[in-house]
Phi, psi and omega in degrees: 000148187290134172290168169191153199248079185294125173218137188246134137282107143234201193295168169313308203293003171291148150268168186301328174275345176265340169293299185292354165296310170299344171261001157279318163310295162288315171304336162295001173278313194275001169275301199275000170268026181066033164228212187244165140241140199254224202294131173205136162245169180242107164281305175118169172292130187238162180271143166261160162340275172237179160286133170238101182054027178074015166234144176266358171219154190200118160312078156327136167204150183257153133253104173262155213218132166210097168204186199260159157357288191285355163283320196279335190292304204279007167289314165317305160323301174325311184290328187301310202267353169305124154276007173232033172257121148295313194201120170213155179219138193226084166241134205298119169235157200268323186182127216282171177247135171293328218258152162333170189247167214262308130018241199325299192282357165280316201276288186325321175278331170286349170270336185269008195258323159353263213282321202281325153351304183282297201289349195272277197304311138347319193253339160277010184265132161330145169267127210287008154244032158306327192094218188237032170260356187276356168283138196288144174296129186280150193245001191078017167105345170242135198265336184261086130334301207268289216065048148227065166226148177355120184069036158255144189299330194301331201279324235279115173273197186245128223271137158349278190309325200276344181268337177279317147332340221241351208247000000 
């Protein structure tokens, strides 16, 4: 049977368990027209591209697919006519990947990239009975002392033209 790489939006306004339902849903469509599913993730809600049907978010989800045609066109029918489907793509693959999905394995490092963040920043913050000595020196309030930065009027040089009219 031909393999295939499914992957669906739907809307936001769904929750993570009625989203992940939906991939239960379907996959019993694509069992009972006589094929399998092999491997499915929960990308989780993501930002889209553009607005789609007036939503800026969308639950994501992967399906790997080992079914015949006409089960994956009606899984599709389903979709077409759902109204908490946004978007789906279905592609033909020579043969599924076993390992996370790229996704997934993006999502697994931005969280553990964190968590090592919080324990980094945690071990550099001051202890708050240090006192006011980590505080900046007050200057009375002008920030500009020297007056030389870029667009002060004192700086403005004096335009060419206007001495040549005048001579």
């Amino acid at each position: 049977m031909p393999l295939y790489e499914h992957v669906f939006i739907t809307r936001p306004d769904l929750s993570a368990q009625q989203a992940e339902g939906l991939i239960e849903t379907y996959g019993n469509i694509i069992r009972s027209g006589g094929g399998s599913v092999g491997k499915t993730e929960y990308w989780g809600l993501r930002s889209l591209a553009y607005r789609i049907k007036r939503y800026r978010k969308g639950h994501y989800s992967l399906m790997n697919l080992d079914a015949p045609h006409e089960a994956v066109a009606e899984m599709e029918r389903k979709m077409r006519l759902s109204g908490e489907v946004v978007r789906y793509l279905t592609i033909s693959v020579d043969e599924h990947e076993e390992t996370p999905s790229a996704v997934m394995l993006s999502q697994n490092e931005r969280g553990s990239r964190r968590d090592d963040d919080i324990a980094v920043i945690d071990e550099d913050m001051p202890d708050d009975d240090a006192g006011d000595s980590g505080d900046m020196p007050d200057n009375g309030g002008d920030a500009d002392t020297d007056g030389d930065l870029p667009g002060d009027s004192d700086s403005v040089p004096e335009d060419s033209t206007e001495t040549e009219k005048v001579q």
